[in-house]
C-alpha positions as CSV (number, residue, x, y, z in Angstrom):
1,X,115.1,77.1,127.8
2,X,118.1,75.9,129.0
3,X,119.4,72.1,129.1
4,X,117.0,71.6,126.2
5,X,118.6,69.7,123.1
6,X,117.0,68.9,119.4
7,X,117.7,67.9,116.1
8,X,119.1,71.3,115.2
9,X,122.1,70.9,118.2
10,X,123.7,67.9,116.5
11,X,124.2,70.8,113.5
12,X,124.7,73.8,115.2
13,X,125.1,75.8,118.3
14,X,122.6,77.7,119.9
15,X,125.0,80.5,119.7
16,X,125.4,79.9,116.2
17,X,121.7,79.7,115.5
18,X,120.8,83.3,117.6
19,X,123.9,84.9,115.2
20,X,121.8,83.8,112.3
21,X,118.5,84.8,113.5
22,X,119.2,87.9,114.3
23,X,121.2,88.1,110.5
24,X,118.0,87.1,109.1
25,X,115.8,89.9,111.3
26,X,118.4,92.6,110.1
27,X,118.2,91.5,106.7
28,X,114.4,91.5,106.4
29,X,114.4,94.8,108.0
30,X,117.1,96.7,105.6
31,X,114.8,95.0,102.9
32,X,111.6,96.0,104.4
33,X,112.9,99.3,104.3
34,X,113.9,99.8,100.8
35,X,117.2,98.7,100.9
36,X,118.8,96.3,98.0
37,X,121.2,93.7,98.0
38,X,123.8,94.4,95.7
39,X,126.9,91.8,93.9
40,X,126.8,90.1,90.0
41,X,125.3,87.0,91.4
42,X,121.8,89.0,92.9
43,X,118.4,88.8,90.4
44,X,115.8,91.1,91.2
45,X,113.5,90.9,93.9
46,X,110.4,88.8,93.1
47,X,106.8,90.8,93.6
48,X,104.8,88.0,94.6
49,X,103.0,87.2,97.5
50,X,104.8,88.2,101.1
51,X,105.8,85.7,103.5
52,X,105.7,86.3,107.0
53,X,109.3,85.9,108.6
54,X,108.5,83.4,111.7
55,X,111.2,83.4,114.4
């Protein structure tokens, strides 16, 4: 998908916007997993309903 432009590349790079993708993807899987976020600032993880991550 090369030469292709959009809203989103006035913001941001593409480069920028894979780095954060793939932050998301390894976020959602440490958390999928079991694993917690930790710092004074973080309130417990909701139980609700899931929603599907869509990359």
């Amino acid at each position: 998908m090369t030469g292709e432009t959009g809203p989103v590349h006035d913001l941001i790079g593409i480069e920028t916007a894979r780095a954060v993708a793939d932050t998301v993807i390894g976020l959602n899987d440490h958390l999928a997993g079991g694993g917690g976020v930790s710092g004074p600032r973080c309130p417990p993880r909701p139980q609700g309903r899931r929603v599907p991550l869509v990359v």
